[in-house]
C-alpha positions as CSV (number, residue, x, y, z in Angstrom):
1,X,33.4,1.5,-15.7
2,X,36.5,0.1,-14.6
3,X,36.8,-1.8,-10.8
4,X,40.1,0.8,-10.7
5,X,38.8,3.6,-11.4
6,X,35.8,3.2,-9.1
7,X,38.2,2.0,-5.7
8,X,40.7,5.2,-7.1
9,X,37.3,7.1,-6.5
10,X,36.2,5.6,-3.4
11,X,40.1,6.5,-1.8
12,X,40.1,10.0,-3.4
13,X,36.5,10.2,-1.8
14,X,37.9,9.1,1.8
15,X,40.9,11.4,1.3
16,X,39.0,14.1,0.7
17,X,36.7,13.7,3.3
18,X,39.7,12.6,6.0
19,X,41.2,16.4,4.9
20,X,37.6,18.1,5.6
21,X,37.3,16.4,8.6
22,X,40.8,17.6,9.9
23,X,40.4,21.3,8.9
24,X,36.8,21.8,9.5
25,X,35.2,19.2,11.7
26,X,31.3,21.3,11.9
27,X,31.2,20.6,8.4
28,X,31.5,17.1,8.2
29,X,28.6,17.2,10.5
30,X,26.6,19.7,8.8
31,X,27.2,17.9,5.9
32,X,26.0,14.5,6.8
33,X,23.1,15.8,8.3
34,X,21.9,17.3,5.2
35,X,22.6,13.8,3.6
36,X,20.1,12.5,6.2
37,X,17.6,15.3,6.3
38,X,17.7,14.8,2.1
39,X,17.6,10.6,2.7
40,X,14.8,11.5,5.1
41,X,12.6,13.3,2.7
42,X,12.9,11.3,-0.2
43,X,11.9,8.2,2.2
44,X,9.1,10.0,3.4
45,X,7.7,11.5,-0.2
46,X,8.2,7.8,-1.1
47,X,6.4,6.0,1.5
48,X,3.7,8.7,0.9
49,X,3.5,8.3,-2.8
50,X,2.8,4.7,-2.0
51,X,0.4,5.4,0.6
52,X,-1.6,7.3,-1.5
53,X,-1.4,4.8,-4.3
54,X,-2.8,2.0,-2.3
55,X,-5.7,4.4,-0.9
56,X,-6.8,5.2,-4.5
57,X,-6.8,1.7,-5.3
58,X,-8.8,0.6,-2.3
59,X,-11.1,3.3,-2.2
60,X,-11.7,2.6,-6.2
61,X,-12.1,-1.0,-5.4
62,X,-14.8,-0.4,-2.4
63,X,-16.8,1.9,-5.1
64,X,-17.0,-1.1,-7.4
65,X,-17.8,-3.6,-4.2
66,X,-20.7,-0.8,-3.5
67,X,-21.9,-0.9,-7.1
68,X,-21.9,-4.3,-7.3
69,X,-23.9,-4.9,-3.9
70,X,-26.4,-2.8,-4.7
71,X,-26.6,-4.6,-7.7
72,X,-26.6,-7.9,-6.6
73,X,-28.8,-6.8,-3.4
74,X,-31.5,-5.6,-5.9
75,X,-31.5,-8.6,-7.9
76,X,-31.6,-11.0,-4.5
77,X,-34.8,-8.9,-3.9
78,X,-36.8,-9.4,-7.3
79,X,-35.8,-13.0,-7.5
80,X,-37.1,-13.2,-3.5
81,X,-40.6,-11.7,-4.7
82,X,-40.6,-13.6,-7.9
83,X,-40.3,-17.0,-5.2
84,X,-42.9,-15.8,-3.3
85,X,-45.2,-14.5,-6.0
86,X,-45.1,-18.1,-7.4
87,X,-46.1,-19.9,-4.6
88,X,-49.7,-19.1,-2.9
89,X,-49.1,-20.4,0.7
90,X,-45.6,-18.6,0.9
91,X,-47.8,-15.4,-0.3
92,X,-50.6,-15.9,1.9
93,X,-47.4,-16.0,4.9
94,X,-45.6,-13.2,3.5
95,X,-48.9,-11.2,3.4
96,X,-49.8,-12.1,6.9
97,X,-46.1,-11.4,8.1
98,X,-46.3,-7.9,6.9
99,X,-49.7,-7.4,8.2
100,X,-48.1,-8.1,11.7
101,X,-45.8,-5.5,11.1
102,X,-48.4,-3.3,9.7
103,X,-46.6,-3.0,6.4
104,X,-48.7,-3.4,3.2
105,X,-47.4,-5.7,0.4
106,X,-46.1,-3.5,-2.7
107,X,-48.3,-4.4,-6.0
């Protein structure tokens, strides 16, 4: 596109609008608040969109953080019984500890 024919357009477009202004002022207004109201909206469905976006991902992240905890968790606690099975003072402590609680040692 030629710069001429877009600064013809942007005259023609001020022309036009000086000339709806001067016969009908109400619609100048009417009409600019529908631009707004319509800017408005697509904004808003656009920030949403977004939104939403960023939610699945985070909430699809904090699933695999979850998985992997209880993952990880359960692994911390067989290699913590596998230390203690290994050694028989830290058993004989680790028994007497869960005697004090009155809790029996899993077999």
């Amino acid at each position: 596109m030629k710069w001429s024919a877009f600064i013809a357009g942007g005259i023609a477009g001020v022309a036009a609008a000086a000339l709806l202004h001067a016969r009908r002022p109400e619609s100048m207004q009417r009409l600019s608040q529908g631009a707004g109201r319509v800017w408005r909206q697509a904004k808003s469905r656009g920030v949403e969109r977004a939104v939403r976006a960023g939610l699945a991902t985070i909430e699809h992240s904090a699933k695999d953080v979850r998985k992997m905890a209880g993952e990880e968790s359960a692994k911390a606690w067989q290699r913590i019984g596998e230390l203690v099975r290994s050694d028989p003072h830290i058993m004989r402590e680790a028994d007497k500890i869960l005697n004090e609680n009155g809790i029996s040692r899993p077999h």
